[in-house]
C-alpha positions as CSV (number, residue, x, y, z in Angstrom):
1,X,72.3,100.4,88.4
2,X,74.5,102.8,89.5
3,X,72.8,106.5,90.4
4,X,74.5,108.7,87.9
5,X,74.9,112.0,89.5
6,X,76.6,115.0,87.4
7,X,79.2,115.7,89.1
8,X,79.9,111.7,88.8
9,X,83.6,110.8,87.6
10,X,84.2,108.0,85.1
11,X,87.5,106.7,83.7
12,X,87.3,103.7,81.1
13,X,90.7,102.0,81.3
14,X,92.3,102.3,77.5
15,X,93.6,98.4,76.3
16,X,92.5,95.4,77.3
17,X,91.8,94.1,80.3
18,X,91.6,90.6,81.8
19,X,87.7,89.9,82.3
20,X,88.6,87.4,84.2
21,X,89.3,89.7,87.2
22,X,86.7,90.4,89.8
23,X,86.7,93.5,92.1
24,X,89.7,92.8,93.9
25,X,91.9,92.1,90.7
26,X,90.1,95.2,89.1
27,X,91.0,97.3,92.1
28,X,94.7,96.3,92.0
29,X,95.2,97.5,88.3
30,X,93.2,100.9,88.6
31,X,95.7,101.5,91.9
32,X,98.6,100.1,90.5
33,X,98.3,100.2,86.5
34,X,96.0,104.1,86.5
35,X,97.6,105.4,89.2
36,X,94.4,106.1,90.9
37,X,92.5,105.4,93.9
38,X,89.6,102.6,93.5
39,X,88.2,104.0,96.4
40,X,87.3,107.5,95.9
41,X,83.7,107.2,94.4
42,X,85.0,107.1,90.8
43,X,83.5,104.7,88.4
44,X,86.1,102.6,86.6
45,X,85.4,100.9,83.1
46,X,87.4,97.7,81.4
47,X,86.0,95.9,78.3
48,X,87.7,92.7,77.0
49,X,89.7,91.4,74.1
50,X,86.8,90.2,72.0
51,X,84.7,94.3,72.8
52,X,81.6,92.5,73.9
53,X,81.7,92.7,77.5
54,X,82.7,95.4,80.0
55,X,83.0,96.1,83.8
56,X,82.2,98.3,86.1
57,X,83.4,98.7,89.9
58,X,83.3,102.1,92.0
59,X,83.0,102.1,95.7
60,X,80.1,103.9,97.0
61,X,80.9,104.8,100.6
62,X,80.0,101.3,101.9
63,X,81.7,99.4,99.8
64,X,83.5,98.0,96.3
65,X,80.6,97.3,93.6
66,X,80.9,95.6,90.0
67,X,78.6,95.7,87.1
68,X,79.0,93.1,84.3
69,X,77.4,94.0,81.3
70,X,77.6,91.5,77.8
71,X,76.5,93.0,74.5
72,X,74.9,90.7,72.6
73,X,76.4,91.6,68.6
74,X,77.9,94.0,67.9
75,X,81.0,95.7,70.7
76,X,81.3,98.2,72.9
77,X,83.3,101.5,71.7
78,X,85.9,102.1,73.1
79,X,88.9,104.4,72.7
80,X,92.3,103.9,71.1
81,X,95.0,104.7,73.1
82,X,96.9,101.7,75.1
83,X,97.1,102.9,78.3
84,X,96.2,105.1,81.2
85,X,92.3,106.4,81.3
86,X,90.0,108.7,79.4
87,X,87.4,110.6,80.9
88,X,83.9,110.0,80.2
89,X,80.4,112.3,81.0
90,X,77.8,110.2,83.1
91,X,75.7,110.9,79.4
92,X,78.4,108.9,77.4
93,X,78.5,106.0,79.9
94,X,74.7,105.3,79.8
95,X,75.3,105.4,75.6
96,X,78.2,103.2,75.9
97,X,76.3,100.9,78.4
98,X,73.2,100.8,75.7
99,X,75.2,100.3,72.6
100,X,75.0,103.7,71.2
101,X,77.8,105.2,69.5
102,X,77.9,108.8,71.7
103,X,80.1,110.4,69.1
104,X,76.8,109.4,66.3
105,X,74.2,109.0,68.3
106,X,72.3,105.5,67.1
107,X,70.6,103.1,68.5
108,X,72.1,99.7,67.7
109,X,70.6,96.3,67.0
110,X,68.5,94.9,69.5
111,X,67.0,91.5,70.5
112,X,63.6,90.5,70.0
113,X,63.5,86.6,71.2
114,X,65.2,85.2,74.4
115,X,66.4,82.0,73.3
């Protein structure tokens, strides 16, 4: 996973997002779409058009990483607004990442048989 420092920057992209893309495609719309550079060390999160999956890419000095990560019911939060980025704490990531509502903390539903 990815070491979550404090002074750790996260942006979740607001909309949807082709899951589609991998890191290359992903790169491309936090350069060209955030305005941002995908390079910096920043964490970058998109989530689909059905909620329940979301990716991760940062670069960590050595190079571009991505994290898939599919909830199993439910969706992940995620904000309103239909473009640009918001700003999330390393704390709010690892609730969003878990399933936790960070604005009411809860733990949601979680599976008890694999298949």
């Amino acid at each position: 996973m990815i070491p979550l420092r404090s002074t750790l920057r996260i942006w979740l992209a607001a909309g949807v997002t082709d899951m589609r893309l991998g890191m290359p495609g992903l790169a491309l719309k936090v350069q060209e779409a955030l305005g941002r550079d995908p390079f910096a060390g920043d964490v970058y999160a998109f989530r689909g058009r059905r909620g329940d999956l979301v990716k991760l890419i940062w670069h960590d000095g050595i190079g571009l990483s991505l994290y898939a990560k599919r909830i199993e019911r439910g969706h992940f939060l995620w904000p309103s607004a239909k473009d640009g980025a918001i700003h999330l704490s390393p704390s709010q990531l690892t609730c969003l990442l878990e399933g936790v509502d960070w604005r009411n903390p809860q733990k949601t539903w979680r599976p008890e048989l694999a298949g």
